[in-house]
N, C-alpha and C positions, 0 to 999 in steps of 0.2 A: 460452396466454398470448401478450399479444400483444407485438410487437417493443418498443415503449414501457416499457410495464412491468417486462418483462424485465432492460430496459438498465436502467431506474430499482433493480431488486432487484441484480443486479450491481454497482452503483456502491455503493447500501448496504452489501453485503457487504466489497467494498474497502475503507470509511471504517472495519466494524468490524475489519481486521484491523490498519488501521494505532491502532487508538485505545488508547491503554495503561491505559485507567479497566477497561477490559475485561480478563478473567485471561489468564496463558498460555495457561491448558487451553480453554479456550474459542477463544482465535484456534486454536491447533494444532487443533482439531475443526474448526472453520470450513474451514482450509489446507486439511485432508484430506479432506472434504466439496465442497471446491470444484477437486481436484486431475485430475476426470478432466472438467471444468464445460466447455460450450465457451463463452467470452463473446461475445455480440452485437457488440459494438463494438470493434473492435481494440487501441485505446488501455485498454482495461479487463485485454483480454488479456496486454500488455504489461508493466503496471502490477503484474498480476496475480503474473508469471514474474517479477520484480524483488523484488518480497513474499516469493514463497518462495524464493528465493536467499538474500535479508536473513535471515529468520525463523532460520533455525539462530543465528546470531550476536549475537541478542538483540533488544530493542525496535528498532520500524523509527523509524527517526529522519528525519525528511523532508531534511536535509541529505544523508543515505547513500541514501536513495532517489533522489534527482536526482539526485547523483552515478553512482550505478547505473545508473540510465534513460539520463543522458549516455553513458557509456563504452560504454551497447548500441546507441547512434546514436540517441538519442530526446529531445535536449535540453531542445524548447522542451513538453514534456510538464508540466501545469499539476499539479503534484503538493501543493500547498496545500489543494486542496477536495479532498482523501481523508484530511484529517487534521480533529479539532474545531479548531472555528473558532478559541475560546475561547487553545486550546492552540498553536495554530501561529504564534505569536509566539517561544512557548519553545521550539517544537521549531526552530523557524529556528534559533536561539543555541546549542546544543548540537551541539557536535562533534560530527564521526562517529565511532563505534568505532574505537579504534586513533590515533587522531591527539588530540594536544594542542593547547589553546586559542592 
């Protein structure tokens, strides 16, 4: 498989973990499917380690994943296009776990 592809299947697989249309059992097999995975592109990698930190805590919420990714030193990390399009209007609005509106 070549580099291209690869990174394209990695980025797919990111968008399906953060997407909640998808069941738990299905992201938790994906997680652990992808847990021993080396990523192509570092920012996937990242992205990746941040997912399964969230994951035990419930739905990843793109406000607690940038949150995350900041406090790992990864700020300006474009964490919108890993979530549906559709949906990352609502996910921006939603608090993170543990904090009220």
């Amino acid at each position: 498989m070549d580099r291209q592809t690869q990174s394209e299947n990695d980025f797919r697989a990111l968008c399906a973990l953060c997407d909640a249309s998808r069941t738990i059992e299905d992201r938790q097999k994906l997680l652990q499917t992808l847990s021993q995975h080396a990523f192509i592109e570092p920012e996937h990698q990242v992205v990746f380690e941040s997912i399964r930190a969230l994951f035990p805590r419930g739905p990843i919420a793109l406000p607690q994943l940038r949150i995350h990714l900041n406090n790992r030193g990864f700020p300006d990390t474009d964490v919108e296009k890993y979530f549906p399009p559709e949906r990352a209007a609502d996910l921006e609005r939603r608090p993170a776990a543990g904090r009220t509106p």
